[in-house]
Backbone bond lengths (Angstrom), bond angles and torsions (degrees), N, CA, C in turn:
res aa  C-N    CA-C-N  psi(-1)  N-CA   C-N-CA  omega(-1)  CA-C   N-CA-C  phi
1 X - - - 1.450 - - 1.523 109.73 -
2 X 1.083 121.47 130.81 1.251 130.71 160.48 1.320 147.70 -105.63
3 X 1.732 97.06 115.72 1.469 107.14 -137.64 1.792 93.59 -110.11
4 X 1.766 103.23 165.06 1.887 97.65 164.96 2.030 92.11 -133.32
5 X 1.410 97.65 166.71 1.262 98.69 169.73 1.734 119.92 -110.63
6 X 1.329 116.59 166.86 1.266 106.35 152.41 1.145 137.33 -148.46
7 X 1.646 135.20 119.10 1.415 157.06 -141.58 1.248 98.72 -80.79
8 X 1.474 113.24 167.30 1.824 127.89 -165.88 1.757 90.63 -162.48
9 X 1.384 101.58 153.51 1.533 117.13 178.32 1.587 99.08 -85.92
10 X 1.323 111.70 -25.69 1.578 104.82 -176.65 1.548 99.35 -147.29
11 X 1.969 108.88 173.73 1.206 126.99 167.83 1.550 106.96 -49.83
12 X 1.254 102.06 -60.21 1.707 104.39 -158.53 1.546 95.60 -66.21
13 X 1.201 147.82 -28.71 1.399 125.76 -177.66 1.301 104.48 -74.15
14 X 1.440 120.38 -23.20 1.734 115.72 -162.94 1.698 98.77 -69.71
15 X 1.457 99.07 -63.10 1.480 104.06 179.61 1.331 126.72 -37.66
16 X 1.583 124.51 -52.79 1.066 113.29 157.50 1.160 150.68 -84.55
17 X 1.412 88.26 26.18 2.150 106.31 162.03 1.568 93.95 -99.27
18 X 1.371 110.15 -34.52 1.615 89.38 -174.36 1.309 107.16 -86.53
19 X 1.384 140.48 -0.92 1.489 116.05 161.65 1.380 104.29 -82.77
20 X 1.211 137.96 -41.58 1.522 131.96 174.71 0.757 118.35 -41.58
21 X 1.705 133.15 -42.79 1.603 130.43 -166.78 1.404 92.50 -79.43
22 X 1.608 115.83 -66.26 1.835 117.85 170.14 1.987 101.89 -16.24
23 X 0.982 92.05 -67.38 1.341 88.35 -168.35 1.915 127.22 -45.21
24 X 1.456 84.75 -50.20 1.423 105.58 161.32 1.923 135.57 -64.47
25 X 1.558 95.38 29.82 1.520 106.64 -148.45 1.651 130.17 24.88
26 X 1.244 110.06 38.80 1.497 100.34 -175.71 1.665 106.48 -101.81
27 X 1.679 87.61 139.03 1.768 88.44 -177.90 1.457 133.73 -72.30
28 X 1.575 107.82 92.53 1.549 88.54 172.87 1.307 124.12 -133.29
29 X 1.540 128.99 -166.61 1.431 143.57 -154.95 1.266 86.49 -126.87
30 X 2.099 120.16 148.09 1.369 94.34 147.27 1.529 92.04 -129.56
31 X 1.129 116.57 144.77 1.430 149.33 -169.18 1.289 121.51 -102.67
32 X 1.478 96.83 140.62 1.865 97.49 161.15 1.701 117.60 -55.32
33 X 1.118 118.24 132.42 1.555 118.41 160.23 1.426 120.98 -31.72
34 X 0.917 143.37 124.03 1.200 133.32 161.55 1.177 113.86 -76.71
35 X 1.496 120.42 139.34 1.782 130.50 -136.80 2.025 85.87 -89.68
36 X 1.361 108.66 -39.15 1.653 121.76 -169.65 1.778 88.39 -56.06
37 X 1.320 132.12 -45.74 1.408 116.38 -160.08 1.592 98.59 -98.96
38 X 1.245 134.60 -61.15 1.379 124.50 -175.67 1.840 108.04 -122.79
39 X 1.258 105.42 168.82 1.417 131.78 157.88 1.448 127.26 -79.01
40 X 1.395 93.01 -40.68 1.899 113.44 -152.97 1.391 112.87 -81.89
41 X 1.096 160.94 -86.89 0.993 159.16 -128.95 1.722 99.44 -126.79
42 X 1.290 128.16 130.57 1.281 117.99 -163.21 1.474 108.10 -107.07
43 X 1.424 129.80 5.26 1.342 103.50 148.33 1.621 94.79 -128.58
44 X 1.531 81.73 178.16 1.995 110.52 -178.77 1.451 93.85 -136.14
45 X 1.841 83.34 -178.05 1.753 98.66 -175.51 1.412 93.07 -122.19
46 X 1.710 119.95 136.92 1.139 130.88 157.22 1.866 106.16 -74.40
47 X 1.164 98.24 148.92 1.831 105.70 165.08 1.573 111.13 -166.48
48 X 1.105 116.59 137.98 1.786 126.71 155.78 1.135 101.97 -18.06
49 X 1.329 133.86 137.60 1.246 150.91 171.92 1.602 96.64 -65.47
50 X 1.326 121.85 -51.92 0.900 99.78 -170.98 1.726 128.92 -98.87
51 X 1.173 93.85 39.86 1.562 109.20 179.91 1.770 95.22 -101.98
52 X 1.255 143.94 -9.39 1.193 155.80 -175.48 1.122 121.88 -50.99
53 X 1.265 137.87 -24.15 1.566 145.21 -177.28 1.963 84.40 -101.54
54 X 1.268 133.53 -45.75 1.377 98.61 178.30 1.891 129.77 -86.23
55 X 1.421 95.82 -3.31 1.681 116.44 177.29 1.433 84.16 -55.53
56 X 1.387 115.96 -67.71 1.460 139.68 -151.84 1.694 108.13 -50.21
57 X 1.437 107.44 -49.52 1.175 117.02 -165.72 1.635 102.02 -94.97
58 X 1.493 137.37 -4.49 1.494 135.39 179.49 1.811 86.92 -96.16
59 X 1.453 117.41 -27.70 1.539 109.65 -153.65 1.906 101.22 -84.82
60 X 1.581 110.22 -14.09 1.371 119.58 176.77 1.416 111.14 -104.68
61 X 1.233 126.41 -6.88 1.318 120.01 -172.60 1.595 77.13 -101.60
62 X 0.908 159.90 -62.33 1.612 151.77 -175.23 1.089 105.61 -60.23
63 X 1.278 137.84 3.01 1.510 129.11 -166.26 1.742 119.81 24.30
64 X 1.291 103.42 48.90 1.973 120.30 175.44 1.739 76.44 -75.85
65 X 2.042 84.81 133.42 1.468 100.97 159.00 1.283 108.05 -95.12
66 X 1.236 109.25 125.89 1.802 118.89 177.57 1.842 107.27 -123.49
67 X 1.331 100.35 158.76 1.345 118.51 -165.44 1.657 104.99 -73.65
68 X 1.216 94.76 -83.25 1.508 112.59 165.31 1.608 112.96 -165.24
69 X 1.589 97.46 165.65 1.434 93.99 -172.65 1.825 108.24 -115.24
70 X 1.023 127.15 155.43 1.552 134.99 -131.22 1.714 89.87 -144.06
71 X 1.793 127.74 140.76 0.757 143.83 176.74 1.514 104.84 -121.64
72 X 1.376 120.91 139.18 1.679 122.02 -154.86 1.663 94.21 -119.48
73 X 1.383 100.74 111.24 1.502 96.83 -177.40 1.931 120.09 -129.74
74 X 0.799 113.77 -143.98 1.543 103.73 177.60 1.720 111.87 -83.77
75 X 0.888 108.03 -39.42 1.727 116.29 -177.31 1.577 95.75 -87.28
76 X 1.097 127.65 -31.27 1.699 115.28 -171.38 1.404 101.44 143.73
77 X 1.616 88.85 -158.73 2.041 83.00 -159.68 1.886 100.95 -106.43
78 X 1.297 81.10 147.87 1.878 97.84 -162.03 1.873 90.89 -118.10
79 X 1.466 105.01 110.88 1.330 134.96 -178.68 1.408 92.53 -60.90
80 X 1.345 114.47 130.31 1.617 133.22 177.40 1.889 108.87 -123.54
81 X 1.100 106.95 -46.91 1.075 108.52 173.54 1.629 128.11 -119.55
């Protein structure tokens, strides 16, 4: 499966992207950071790659501040946003 992640400067922004998306039935995980992509904020949200154009568009219509969002590939994660 091919999945991307997406990073937050803090707890409280993560959480409330992940009840919004929850809310928005979209499937996700939330995860430890992976240490290779950030430092800062210690968890992220896993999601389907191809759930990404609506992450994108629930995460701007809420104006959630997010870090960046991360594509999970064979060599590691390739910054998209």
């Amino acid at each position: 499966m091919l999945y991307s992640i997406i990073t937050f400067p803090n707890t409280h922004s993560a959480m409330a992207c992940e009840h919004a998306l929850r809310g928005n039935n979209i499937n996700i995980t939330v995860i430890p950071t992976p240490t290779s992509v950030t430092k800062s904020c210690g968890i992220a949200i896993r999601f389907k790659s191809e759930d990404i154009n609506e992450i994108i568009e629930i995460v701007n219509r809420e104006k959630f501040i997010f870090q960046s969002i991360y594509k999970k590939e064979e060599s590691g994660y390739v910054k998209l946003y």
